[in-house]
VEXDREN-2710 file (C-alpha; in Angstrom, 1 decimal):
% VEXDREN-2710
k/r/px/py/pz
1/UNK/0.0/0.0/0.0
2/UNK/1.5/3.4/-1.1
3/UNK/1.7/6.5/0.7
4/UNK/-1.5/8.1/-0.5
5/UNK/-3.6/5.2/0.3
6/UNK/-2.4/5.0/3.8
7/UNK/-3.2/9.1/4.3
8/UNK/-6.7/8.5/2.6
9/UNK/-7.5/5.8/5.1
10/UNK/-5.9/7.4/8.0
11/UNK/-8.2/10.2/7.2
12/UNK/-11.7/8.3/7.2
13/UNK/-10.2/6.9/10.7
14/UNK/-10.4/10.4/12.3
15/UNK/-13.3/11.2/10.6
16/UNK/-15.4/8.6/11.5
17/UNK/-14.3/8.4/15.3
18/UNK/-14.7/12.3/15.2
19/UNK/-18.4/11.6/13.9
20/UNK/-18.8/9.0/16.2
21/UNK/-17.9/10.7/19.2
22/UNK/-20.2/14.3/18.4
23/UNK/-23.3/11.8/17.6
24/UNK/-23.1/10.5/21.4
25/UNK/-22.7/13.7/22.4
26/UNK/-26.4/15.3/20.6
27/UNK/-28.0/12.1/21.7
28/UNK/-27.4/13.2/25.7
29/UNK/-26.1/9.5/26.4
30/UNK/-22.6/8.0/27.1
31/UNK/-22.3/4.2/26.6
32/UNK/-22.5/2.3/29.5
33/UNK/-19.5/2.0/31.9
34/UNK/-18.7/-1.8/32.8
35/UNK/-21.4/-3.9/33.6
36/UNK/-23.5/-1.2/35.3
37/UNK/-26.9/-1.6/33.6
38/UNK/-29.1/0.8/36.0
39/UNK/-30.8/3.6/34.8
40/UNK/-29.3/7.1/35.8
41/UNK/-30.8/9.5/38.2
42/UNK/-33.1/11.9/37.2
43/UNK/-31.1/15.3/37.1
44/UNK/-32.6/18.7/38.6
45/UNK/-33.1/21.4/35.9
46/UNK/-31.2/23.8/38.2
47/UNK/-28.0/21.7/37.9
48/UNK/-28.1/21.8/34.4
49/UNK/-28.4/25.6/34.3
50/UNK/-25.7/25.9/36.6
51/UNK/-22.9/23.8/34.2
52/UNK/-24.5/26.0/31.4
53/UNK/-24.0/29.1/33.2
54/UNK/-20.5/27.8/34.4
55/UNK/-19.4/27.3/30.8
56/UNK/-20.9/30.5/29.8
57/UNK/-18.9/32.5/32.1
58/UNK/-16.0/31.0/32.0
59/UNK/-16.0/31.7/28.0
60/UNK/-17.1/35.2/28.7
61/UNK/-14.1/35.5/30.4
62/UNK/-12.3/34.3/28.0
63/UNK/-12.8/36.3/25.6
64/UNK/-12.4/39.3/27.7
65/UNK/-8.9/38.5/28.1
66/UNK/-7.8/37.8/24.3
67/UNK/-9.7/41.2/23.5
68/UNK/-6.4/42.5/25.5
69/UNK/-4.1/40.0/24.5
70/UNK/-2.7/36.9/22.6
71/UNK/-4.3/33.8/24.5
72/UNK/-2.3/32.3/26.9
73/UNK/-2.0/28.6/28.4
74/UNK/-3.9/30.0/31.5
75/UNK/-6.7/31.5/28.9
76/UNK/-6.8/27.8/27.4
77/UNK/-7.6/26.5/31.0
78/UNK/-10.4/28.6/31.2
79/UNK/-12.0/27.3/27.8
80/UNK/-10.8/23.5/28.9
81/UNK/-12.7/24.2/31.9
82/UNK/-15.8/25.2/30.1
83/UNK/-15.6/22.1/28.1
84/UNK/-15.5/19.7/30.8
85/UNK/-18.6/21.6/32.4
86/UNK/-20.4/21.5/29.0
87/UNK/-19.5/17.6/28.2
88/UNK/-21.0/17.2/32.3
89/UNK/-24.0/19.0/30.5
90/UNK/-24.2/16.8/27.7
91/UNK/-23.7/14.0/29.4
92/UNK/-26.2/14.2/32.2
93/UNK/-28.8/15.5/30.1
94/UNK/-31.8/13.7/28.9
95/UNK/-32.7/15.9/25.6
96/UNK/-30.4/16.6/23.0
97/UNK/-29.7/20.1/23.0
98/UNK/-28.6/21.7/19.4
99/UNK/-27.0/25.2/20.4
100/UNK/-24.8/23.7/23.6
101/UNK/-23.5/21.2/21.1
102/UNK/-22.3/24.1/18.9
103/UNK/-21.0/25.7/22.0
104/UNK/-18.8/22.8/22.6
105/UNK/-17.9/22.5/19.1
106/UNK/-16.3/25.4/19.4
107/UNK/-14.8/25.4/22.1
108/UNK/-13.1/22.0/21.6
109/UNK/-11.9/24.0/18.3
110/UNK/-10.3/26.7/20.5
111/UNK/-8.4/24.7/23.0
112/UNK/-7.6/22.1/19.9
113/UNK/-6.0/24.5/17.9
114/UNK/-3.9/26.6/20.3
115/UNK/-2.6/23.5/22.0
116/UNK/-2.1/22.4/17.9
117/UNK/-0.1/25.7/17.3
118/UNK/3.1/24.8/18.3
119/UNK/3.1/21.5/16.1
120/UNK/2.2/23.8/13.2
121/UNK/4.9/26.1/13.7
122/UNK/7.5/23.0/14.0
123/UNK/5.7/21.8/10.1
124/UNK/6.3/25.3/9.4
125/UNK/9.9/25.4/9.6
126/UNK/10.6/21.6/8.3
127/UNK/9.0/22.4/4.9
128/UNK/10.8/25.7/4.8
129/UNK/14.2/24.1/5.7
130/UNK/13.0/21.4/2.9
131/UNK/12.5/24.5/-0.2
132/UNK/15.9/26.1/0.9
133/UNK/17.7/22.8/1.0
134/UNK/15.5/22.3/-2.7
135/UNK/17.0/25.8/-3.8
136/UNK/20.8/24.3/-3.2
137/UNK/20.0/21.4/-4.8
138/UNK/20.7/19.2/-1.2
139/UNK/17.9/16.4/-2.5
140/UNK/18.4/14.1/0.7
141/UNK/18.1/16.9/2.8
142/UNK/15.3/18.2/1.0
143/UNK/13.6/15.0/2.1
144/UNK/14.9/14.1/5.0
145/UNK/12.9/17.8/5.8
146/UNK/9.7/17.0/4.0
147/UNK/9.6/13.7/5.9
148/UNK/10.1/15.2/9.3
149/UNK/7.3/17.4/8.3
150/UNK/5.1/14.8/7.5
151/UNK/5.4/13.1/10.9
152/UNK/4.8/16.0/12.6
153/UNK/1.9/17.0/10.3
154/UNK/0.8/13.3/10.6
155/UNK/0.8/13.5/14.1
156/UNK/-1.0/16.4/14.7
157/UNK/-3.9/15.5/12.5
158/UNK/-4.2/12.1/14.9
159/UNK/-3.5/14.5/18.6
160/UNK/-6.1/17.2/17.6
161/UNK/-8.3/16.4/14.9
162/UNK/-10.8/19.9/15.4
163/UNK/-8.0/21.8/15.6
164/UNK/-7.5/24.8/12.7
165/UNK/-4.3/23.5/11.7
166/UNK/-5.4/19.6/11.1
167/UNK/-4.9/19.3/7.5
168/UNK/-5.2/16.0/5.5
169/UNK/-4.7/17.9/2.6
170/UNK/-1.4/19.3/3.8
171/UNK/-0.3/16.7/4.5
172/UNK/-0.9/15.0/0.9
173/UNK/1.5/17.9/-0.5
174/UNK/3.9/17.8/1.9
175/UNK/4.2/13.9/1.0
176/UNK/3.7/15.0/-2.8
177/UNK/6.8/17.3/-2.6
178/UNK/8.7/14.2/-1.2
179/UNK/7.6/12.1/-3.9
180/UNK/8.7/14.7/-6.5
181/UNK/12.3/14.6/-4.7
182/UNK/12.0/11.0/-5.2
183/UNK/11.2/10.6/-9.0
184/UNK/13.8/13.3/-9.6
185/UNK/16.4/10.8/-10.7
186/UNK/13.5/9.4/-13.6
187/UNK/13.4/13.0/-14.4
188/UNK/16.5/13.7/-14.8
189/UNK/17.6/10.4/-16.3
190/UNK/15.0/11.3/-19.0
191/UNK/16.2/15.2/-20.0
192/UNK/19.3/13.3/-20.3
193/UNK/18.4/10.9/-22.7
194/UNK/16.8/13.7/-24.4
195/UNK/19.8/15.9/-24.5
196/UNK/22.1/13.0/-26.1
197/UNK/19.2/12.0/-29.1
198/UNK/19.3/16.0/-29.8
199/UNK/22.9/15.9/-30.1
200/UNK/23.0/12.9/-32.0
201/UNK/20.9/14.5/-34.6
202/UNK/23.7/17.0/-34.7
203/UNK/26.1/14.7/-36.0
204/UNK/23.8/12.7/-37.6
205/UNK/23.9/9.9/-35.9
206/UNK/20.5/8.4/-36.5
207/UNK/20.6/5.3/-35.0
208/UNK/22.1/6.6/-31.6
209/UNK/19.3/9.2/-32.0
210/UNK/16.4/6.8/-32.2
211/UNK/17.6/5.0/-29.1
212/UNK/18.2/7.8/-27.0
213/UNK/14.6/9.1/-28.2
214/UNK/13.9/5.6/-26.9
215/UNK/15.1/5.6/-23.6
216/UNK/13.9/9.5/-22.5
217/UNK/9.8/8.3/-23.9
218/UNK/10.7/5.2/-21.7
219/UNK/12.1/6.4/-18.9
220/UNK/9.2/9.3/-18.5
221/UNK/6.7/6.8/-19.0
222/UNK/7.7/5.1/-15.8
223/UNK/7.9/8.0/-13.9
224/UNK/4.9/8.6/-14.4
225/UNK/3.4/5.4/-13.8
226/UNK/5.2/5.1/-10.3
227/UNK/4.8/8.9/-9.7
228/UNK/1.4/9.8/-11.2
229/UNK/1.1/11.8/-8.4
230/UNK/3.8/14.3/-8.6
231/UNK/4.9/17.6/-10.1
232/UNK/7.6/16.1/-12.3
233/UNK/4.4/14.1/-14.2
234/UNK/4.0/15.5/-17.6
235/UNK/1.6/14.1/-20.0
236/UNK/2.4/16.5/-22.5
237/UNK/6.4/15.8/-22.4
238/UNK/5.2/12.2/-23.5
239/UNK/3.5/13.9/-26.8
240/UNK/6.2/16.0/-27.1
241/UNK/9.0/12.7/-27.0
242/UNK/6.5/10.9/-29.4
243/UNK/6.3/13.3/-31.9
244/UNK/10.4/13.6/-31.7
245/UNK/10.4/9.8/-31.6
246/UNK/8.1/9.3/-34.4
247/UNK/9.5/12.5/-36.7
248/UNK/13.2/11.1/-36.3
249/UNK/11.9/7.4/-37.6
250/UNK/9.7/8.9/-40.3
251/UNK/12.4/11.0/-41.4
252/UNK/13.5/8.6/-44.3
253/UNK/9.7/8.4/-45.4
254/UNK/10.0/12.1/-45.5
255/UNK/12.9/12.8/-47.7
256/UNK/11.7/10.2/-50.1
257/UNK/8.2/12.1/-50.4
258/UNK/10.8/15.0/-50.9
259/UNK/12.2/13.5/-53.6
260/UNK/9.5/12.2/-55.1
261/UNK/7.9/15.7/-55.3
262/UNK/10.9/17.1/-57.1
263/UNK/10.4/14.5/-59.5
264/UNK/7.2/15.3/-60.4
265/UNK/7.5/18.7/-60.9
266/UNK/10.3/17.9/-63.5
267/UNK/8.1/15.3/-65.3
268/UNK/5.4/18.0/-65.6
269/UNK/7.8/20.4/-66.9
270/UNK/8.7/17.8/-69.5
271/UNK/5.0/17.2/-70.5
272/UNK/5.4/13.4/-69.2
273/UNK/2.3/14.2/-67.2
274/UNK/1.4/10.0/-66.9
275/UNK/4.5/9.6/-65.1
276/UNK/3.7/12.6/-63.2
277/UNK/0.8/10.9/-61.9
278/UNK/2.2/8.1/-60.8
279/UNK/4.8/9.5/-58.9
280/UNK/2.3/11.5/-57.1
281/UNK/0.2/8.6/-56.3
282/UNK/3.1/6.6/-54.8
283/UNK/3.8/10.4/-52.8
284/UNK/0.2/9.9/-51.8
285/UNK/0.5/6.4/-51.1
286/UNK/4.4/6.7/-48.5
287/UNK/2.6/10.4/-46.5
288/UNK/-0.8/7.6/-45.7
289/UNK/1.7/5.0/-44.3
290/UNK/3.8/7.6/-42.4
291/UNK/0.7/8.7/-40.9
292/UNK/-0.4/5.3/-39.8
293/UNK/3.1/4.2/-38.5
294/UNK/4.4/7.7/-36.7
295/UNK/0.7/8.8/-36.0
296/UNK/3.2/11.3/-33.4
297/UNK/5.2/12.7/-36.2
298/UNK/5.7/16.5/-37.4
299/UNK/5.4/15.2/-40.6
300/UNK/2.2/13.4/-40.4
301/UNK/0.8/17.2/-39.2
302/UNK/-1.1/19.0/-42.0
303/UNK/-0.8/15.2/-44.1
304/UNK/-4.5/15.7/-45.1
305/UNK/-4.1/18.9/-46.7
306/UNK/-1.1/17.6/-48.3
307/UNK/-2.7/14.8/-49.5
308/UNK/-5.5/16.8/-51.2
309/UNK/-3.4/19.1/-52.8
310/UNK/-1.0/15.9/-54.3
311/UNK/-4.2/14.2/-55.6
312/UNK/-5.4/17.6/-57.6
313/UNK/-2.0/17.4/-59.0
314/UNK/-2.7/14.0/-59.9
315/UNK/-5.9/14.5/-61.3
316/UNK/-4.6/17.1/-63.5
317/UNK/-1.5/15.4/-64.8
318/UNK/-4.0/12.8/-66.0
319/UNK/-6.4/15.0/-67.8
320/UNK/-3.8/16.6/-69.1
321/UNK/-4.1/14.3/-72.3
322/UNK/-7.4/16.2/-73.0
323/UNK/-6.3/19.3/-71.3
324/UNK/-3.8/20.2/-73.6
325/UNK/-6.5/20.3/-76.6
326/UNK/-8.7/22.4/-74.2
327/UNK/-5.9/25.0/-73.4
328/UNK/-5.2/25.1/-77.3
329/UNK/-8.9/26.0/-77.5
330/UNK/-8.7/28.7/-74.8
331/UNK/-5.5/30.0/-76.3
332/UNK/-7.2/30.3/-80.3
333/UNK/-10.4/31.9/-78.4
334/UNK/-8.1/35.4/-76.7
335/UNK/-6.8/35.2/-80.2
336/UNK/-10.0/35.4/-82.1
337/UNK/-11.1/37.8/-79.6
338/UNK/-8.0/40.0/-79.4
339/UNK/-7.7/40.3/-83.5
340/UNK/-11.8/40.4/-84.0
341/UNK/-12.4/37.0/-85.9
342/UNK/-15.7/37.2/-85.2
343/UNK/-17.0/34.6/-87.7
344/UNK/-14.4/32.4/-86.2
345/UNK/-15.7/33.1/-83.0
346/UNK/-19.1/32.0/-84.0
347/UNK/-18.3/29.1/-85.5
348/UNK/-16.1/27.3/-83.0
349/UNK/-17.0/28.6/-79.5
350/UNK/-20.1/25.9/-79.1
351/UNK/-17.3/23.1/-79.7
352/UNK/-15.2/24.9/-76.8
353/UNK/-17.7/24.7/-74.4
354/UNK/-19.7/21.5/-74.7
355/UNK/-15.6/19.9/-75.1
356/UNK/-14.8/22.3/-71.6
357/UNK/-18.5/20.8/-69.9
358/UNK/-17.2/17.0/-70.6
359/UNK/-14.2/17.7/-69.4
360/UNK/-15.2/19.1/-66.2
361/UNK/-17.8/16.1/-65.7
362/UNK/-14.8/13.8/-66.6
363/UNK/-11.9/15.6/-64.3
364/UNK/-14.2/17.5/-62.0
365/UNK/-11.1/18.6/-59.5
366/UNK/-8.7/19.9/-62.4
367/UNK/-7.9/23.1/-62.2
368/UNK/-8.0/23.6/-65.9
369/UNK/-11.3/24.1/-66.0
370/UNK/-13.1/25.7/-63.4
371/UNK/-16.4/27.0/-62.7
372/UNK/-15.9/31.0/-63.6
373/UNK/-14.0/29.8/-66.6
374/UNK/-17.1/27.6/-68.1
375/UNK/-18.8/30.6/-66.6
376/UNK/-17.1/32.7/-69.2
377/UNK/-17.2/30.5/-72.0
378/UNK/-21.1/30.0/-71.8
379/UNK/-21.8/33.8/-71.8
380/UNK/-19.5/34.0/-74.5
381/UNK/-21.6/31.4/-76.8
382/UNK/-24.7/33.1/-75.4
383/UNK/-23.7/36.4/-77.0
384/UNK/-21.5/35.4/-79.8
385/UNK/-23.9/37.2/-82.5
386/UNK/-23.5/40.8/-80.5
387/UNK/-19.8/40.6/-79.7
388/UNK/-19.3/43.2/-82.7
389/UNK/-22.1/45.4/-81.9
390/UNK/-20.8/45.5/-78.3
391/UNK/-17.0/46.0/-79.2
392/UNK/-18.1/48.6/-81.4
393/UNK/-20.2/50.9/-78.8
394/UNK/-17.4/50.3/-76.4
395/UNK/-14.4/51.0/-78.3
396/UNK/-16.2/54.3/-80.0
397/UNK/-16.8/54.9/-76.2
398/UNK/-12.9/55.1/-74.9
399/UNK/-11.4/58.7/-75.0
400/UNK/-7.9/58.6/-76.8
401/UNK/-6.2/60.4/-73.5
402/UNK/-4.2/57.9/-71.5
403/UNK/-4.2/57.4/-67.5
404/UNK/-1.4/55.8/-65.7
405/UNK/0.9/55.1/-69.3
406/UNK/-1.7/51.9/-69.3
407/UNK/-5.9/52.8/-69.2
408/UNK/-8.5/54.2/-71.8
409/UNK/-11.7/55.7/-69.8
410/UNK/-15.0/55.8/-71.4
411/UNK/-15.9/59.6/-72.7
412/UNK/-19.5/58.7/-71.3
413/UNK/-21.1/57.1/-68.6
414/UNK/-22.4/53.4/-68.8
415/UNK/-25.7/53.7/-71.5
416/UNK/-29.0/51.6/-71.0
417/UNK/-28.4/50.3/-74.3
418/UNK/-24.9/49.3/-74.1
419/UNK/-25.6/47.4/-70.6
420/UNK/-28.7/46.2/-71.7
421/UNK/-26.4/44.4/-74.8
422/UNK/-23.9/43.2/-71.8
423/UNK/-26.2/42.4/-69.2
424/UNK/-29.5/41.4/-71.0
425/UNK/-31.2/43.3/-68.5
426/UNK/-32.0/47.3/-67.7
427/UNK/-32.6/48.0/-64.2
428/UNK/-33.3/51.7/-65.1
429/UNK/-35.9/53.7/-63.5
430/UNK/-36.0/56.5/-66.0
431/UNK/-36.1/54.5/-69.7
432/UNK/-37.3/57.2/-71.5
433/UNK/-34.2/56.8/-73.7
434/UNK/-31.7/54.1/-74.4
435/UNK/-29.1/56.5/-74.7
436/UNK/-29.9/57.8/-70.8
437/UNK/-27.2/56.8/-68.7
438/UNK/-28.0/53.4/-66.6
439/UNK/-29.0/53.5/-63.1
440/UNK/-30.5/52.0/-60.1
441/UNK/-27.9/49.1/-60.7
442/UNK/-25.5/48.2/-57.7
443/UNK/-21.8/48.2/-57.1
444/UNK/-21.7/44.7/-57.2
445/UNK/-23.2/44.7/-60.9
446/UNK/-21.5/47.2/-62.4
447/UNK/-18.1/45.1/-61.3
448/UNK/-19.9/41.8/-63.5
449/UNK/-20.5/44.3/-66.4
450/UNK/-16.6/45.1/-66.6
451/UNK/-15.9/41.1/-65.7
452/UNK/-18.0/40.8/-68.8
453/UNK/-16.6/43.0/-70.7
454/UNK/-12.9/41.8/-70.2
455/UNK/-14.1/38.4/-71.7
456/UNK/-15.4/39.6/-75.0
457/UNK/-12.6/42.1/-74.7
458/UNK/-9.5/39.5/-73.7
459/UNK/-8.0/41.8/-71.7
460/UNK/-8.5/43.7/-68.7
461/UNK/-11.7/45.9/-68.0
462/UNK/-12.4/47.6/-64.7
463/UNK/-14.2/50.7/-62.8
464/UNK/-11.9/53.4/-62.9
465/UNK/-10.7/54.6/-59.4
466/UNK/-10.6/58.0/-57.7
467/UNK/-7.4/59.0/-58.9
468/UNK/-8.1/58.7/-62.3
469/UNK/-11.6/60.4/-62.2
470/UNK/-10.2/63.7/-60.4
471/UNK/-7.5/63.5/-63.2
472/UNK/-10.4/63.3/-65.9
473/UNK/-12.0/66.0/-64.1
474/UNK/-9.0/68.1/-64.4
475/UNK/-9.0/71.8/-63.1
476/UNK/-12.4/73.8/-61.9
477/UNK/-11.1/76.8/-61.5
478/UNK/-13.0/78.0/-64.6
479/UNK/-15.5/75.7/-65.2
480/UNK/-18.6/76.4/-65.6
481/UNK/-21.1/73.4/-64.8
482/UNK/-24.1/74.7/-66.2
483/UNK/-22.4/73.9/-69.5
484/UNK/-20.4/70.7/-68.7
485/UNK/-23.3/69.0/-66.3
486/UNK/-26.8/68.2/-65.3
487/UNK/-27.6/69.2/-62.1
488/UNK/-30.9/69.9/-59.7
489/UNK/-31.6/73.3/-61.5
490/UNK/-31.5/72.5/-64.7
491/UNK/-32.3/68.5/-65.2
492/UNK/-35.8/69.0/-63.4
493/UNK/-34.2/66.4/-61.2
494/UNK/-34.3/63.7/-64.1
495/UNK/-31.4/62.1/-65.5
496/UNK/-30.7/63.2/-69.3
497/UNK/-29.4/61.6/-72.2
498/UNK/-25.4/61.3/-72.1
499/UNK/-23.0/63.9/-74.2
500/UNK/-25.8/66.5/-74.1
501/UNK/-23.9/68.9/-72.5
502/UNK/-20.6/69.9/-73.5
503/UNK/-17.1/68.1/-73.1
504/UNK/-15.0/69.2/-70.2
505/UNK/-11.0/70.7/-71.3
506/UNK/-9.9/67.2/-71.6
507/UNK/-13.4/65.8/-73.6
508/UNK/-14.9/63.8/-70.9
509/UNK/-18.6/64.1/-70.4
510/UNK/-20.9/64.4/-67.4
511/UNK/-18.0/63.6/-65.1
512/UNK/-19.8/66.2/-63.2
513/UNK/-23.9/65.5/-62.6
514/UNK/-26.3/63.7/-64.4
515/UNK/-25.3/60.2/-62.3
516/UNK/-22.8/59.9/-59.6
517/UNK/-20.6/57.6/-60.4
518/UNK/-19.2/54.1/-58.8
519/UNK/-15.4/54.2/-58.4
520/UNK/-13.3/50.9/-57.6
521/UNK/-13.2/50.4/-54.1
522/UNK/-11.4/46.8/-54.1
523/UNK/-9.2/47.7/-51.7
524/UNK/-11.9/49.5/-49.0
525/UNK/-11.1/48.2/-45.8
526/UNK/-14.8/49.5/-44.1
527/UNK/-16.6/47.6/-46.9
528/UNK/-18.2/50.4/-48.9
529/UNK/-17.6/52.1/-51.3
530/UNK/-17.3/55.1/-53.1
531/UNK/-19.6/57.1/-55.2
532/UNK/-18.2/60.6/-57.3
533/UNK/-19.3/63.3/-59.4
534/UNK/-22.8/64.1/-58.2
535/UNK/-25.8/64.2/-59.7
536/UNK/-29.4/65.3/-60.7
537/UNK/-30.1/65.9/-57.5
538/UNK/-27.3/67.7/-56.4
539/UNK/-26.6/71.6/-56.3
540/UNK/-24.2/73.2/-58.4
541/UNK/-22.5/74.3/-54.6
542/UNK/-21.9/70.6/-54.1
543/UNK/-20.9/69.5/-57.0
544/UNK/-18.1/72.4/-57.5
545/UNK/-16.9/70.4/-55.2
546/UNK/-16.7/66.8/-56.6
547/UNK/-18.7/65.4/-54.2
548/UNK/-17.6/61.6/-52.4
549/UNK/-19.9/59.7/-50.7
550/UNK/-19.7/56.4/-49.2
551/UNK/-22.6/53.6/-50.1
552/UNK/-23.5/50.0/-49.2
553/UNK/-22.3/47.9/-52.0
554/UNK/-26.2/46.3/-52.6
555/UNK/-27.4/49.7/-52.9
556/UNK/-29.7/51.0/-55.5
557/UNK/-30.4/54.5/-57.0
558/UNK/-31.4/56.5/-59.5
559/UNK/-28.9/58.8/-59.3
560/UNK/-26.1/55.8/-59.5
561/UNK/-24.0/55.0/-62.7
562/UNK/-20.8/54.1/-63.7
563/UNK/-18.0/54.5/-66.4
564/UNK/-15.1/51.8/-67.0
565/UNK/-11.6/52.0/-67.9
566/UNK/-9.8/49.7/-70.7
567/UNK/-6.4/48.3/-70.4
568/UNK/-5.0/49.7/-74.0
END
């Protein structure tokens, strides 16, 4: 029987006689005395008020003399006195009496605890004789300290059991600190082992390594079985020797997975994509054993990530047979696009996409084709017959000035007609003419008509931002916007047909009125965006000003357009 057990039990001793003992006491009875079987005398009420009374007093005084000062052993009497004249009480009485039992409870807890004071004091110094010997690293006196402790702890817990200072539980750490002394040699044996595996790594010394890593998971994990009650214990310095353990043995797997990857890469770069697939179904195949054998090891960390990523790669490399036709197909398409074939267009972008939609049911996770590029090359088809018509309006659109040595902005703002061609839809509140500037249209859908655009287009079509607006707007000094824009007093708050009023200096219509006008806001870090230029319903005092505002990005107006810029 260990320590602990014998401390457990020792405690349900004490508590039981203690129990045992304050149950005679409520029942007013003592257990008989020899063989004496006769009943006991009847006892005059007055006798019993006169040991009450006598305890009373004696407590009273008492506590008049610690008000003054620290108790003393002849203060004690006085309350040891008072306890023999209430157990008299208890004893002779017939009724159990609740509040007198409290009394003595307490009382007994007084005298137990100052007679218990000096022991404490003695524990006291032992356990801090114990941490100073710890400090200097003096083990066996360390525990020759916390033993002495113990007994003196031990003892006191048996002497005076209602005493303040009776602690089972201190007396569990005090034997836990011992213990800890004890299993210090484990411990210690353990970093050891530790230390040597690391160095081995060093100089590569894998085998030495291995055992070492051995020997500390070993050595900790009978520590803690024979010490699973101590400081030293460490659960997570078991993980922590696995994973080393397990990441030092996997190691090999490892660099062959390494090299295996390297591999790959080079086959792909020499188009032997087959052979790329089977080296990354073997890599697939080594990072599953490693994660069953060395379940612990750094390398099996992250494996299922890993292991997604290698089969996409393998997925690809074998598509890649059909793939390369389809990337020939998307490469002819920019070209058609970019040089205006448009009866090539016509006649082979059906092919391309029912040939894209096979090969995405056939090789559903290659990144060849994915769903924003079949995305594309349906709208495409769907619109192949107005690809003309819409290049036309757009390029007749773009002002010859350049912004940033690299974008074309649109003269106008966005026209119902030309988004109704791109978006087969007109969201437009005031449709009294096609050539009215769209509006009521969000942020979000004036970004998919420039996405749109930039397919038909092959190259890249945008909202312009802030910057280049204010350097379309050029200087106001002497502008005068009754000429150049539509505003509240002279639009009768309407929007108007774009180009209606004249260009400003650089040829730039209705930057200022008519609609405000969406600007990119990719990089907002609030969420919204911004809006410029005014409008219909602004005053010419505000829009001298070239109004900002911020807006929701599902926001609608009627006083909300847009123009686009066009990578030349």
């Amino acid at each position: 029987m260990n320590i602990t057990k014998i401390i457990a039990v020792s405690a349900l001793i004490i508590l039981f006689l203690t129990g045992m003992f304050f149950l005679s006491e409520i029942s007013g009875t003592k257990a008989p005395q020899g063989n004496s079987l006769k009943p006991a005398k009847a006892v005059s009420a007055a006798t019993l008020t006169s040991l009450v009374d006598k305890s009373v007093l004696l407590e009273e005084e008492y506590n008049k003399r610690i008000a003054i000062n620290a108790p003393i052993d002849d203060d004690i009497l006085l309350i040891e006195r008072a306890i023999e004249a209430l157990e008299e009480y208890m004893a002779l009485n017939s009724r159990p009496d609740r509040q007198q039992y409290l009394r003595l409870r307490n009382l007994i807890i007084i005298s137990q605890t100052y007679n218990s004071k000096k022991m404490s004091i003695k524990v006291d110094g032992f356990e801090t004789l114990a941490k100073e010997a710890l400090e200097e690293s003096r083990f066996d006196d360390a525990k020759k300290f916390f033993q002495e402790a113990m007994n003196v702890q031990s003892e006191l817990n048996l002497r005076y059991p209602q005493s303040k200072n009776s602690s089972v539980l201190r007396y569990t750490e005090l034997s836990r600190s011992m213990r800890t002394i004890e299993s210090r040699p484990l411990y210690e044996a353990s970093l050891a082992a530790e230390q040597e595996a690391l160095k081995a790594m060093e100089e590569e010394k894998w085998d030495l390594a291995k055992e070492k890593f051995n020997e500390a998971l070993e050595t900790q994990r009978k520590m803690n079985m024979e010490f699973s009650d101590v400081k030293t214990l460490s659960y997570l310095r078991i993980k922590q020797l696995e994973s080393q353990y397990d990441s030092l043995r996997s190691s090999s797997m490892h660099d062959e997975i390494e090299s295996k990857i390297v591999e790959a890469i080079k086959a792909e770069e020499d188009s032997k994509f087959m052979e790329a697939a089977d080296l990354y179904h073997d890599i697939i195949d080594i990072q599953r054993r490693l994660n069953m054998e060395y379940p612990q090891s750094k390398f099996a960390v992250g494996a299922d990530v890993k292991i997604k990523k290698w089969d996409l790669a393998r997925e690809k490399n074998i598509s890649m047979k059909d793939g390369v036709g389809i990337l020939r197909d998307f490469k002819n398409l920019k070209e058609w696009l970019t040089n205006q074939d448009y009866a090539k267009i016509e006649e082979s972008i059906n092919a391309i996409l029912q040939s894209s939609e096979r090969f995405k049911v056939n090789y559903p996770n290659s990144d060849i084709i994915n769903d924003d590029k079949l995305l594309e090359l349906r709208y495409i088809n769907y619109v192949k017959s107005e690809i003309k018509n819409i290049r036309k309006l757009v390029y007749d659109s773009l002002h010859e000035h350049l912004f940033e040595d690299k974008w074309l902005l649109s003269k106008t703002e966005v026209t119902q007609k030309l988004y109704a061609l791109v978006m087969q839809d007109n969201p437009s509140r005031n449709t009294s003419s096609e050539d009215c500037p769209v509006e009521f249209i969000t942020y979000e859908e004036a970004q998919r008509f420039c996405n749109r655009l930039s397919w038909l287009f092959a190259k890249d079509i945008a909202l312009p931002t802030a910057k280049i607006m204010r350097d379309a707007i050029g200087d106001m000094r002497y502008v005068d916007l009754n000429a150049i824009s539509w505003h509240m007093h002279n639009s009768l708050g309407k929007t108007q047909i774009v180009a209606t009023k004249r260009p400003n200096d650089i040829g730039f219509y209705d930057l200022l009125g008519n609609v405000a006008e969406y600007v990119n806001s990719t990089g907002s870090k609030t969420g919204m965006v911004e809006i410029m230029g005014g409008s219909v319903q602004d005053s010419t005092d505000e829009i001298i000003k070239i109004p900002v505002v911020n807006g929701e990005r599902n926001q609608r107006s009627r006083a909300v357009g847009f123009r686009f810029i066009v990578e030349k």
